[in-house]
C-alpha positions as CSV (number, residue, x, y, z in Angstrom):
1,X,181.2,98.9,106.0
2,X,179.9,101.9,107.9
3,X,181.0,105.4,106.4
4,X,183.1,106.6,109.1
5,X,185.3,103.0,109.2
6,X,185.4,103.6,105.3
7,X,186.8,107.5,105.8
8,X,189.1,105.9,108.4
9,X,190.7,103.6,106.0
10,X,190.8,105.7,103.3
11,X,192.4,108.7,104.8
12,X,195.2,106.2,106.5
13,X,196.1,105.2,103.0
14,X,196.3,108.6,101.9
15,X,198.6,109.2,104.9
16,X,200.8,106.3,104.1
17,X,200.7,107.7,100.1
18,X,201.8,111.2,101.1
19,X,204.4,109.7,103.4
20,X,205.8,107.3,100.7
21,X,206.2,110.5,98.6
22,X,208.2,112.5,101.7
23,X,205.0,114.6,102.3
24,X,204.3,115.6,105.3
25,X,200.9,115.6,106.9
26,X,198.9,116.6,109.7
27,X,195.1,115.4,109.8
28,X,191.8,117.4,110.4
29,X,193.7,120.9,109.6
30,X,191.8,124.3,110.9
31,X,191.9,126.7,107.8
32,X,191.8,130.8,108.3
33,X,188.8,130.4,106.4
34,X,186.9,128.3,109.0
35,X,187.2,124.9,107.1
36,X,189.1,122.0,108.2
37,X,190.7,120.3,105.8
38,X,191.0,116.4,106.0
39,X,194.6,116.6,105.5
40,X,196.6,119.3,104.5
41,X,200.3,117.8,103.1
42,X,203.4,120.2,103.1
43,X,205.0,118.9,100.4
44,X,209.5,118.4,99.9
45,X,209.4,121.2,98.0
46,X,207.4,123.9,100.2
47,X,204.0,123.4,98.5
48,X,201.0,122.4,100.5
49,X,198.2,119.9,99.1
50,X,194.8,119.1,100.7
51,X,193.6,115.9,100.1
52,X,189.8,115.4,100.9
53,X,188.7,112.2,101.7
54,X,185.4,111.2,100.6
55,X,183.7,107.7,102.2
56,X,180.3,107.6,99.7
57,X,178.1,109.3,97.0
58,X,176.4,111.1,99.8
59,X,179.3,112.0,101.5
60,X,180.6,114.1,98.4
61,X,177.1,115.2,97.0
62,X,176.3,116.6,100.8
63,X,179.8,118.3,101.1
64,X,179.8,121.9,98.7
65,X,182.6,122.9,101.2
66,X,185.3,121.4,98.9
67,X,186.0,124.3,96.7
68,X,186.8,126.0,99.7
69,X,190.2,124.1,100.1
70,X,191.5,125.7,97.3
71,X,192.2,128.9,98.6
72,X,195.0,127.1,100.7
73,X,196.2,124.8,98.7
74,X,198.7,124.5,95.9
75,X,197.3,121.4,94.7
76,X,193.7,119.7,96.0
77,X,192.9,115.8,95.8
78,X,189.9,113.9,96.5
79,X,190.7,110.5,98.2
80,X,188.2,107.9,97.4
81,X,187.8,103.9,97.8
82,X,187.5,101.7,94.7
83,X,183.6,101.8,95.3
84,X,183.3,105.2,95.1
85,X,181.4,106.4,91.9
86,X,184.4,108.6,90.6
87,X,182.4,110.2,87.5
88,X,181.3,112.4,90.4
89,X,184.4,114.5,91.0
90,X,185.3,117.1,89.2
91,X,188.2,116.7,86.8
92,X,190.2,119.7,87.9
93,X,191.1,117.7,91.1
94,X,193.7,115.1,91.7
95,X,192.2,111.0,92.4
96,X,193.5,109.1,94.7
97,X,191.4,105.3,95.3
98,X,192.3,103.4,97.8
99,X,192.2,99.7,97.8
100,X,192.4,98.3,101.7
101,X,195.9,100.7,102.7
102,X,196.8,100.7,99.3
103,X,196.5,104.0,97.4
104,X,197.3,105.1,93.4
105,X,196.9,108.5,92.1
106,X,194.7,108.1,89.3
107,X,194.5,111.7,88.0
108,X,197.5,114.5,89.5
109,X,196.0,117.5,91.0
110,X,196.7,120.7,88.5
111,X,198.5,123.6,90.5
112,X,197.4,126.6,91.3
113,X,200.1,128.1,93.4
114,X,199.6,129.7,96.9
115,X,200.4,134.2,97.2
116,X,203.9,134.1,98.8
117,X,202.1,135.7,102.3
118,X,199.4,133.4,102.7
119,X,201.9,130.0,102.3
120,X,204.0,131.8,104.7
121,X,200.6,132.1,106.8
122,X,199.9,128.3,106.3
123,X,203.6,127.1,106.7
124,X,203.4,128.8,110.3
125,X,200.0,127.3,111.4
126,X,201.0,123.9,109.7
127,X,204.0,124.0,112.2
128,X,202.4,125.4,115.2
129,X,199.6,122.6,115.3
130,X,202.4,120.1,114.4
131,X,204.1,121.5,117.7
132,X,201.0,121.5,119.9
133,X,200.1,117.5,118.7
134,X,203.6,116.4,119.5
135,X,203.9,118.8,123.0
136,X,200.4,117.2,124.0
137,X,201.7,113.3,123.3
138,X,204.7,113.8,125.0
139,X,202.6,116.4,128.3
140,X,199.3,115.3,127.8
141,X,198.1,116.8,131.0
142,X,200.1,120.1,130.6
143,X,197.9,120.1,127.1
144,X,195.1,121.7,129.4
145,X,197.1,124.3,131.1
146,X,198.8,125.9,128.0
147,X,195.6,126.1,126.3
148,X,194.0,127.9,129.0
149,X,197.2,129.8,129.5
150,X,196.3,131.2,125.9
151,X,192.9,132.2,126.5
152,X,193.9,134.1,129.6
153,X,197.0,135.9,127.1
């Protein structure tokens, strides 16, 4: 299976695990920090998560971005499939594996809780992308003309 099918299917049961659990998600998430998370969670009880999906060896071992994510994140997991060589990720993240749409939480991510401000910051851009994504599916053409209205502003 080709890496980006693999990522595909991975990060679909990590959606379907999040949503099992009341977590909310929204997928390829700009941070202030210039990163994009794979998907960044908001959690039932206000916390965020950021689970990273990982498709290979190479895919992780390439990747140094990952300690990024912690910044804006209460919690941080890796998602992997049941191929993936787990041994490789570090042990103060969460584990997720995946088999088909299938996912377990092998290991649960420690916390390290999110400054009051910047979840405040996050809460707002987690709901202002959430807005755009559902304006655009319902106006997909008027997608265009509010994004150039907002360069113009």
């Amino acid at each position: 299976m080709a890496p980006a099918e693999r990522t595909g299917l991975v990060c679909r049961a990590a959606q379907r695990f999040c949503a099992l659990r009341g977590w909310s998600t929204l997928a390829e998430m700009p941070l202030p920090n210039g990163r994009r998370a794979d998907l960044l969670a908001l959690l039932p009880d206000g916390g965020f998560a950021i689970v990273e999906v990982k498709s290979c060896a190479r895919d992780f071992l390439s990747d140094q971005k990952w300690p990024d994510y912690r910044e804006y994140s209460d919690r941080l997991y890796f998602a992997v499939d049941l191929d993936f060589p787990q041994d490789l990720l570090p042990e103060d993240a969460g584990l997720l594996v995946a088999d088909g749409l299938e996912m377990a939480e092998l290991r649960p991510a420690p916390a390290h809780p999110l400054a009051p401000a910047r979840r405040r910051a996050l809460l707002h851009r987690f709901a202002m992308l959430a807005a755009e994504r559902l304006s655009a599916l319902t106006d997909p053409a008027g997608r265009a003309e509010r994004r150039a209205a907002l360069r113009v502003e």
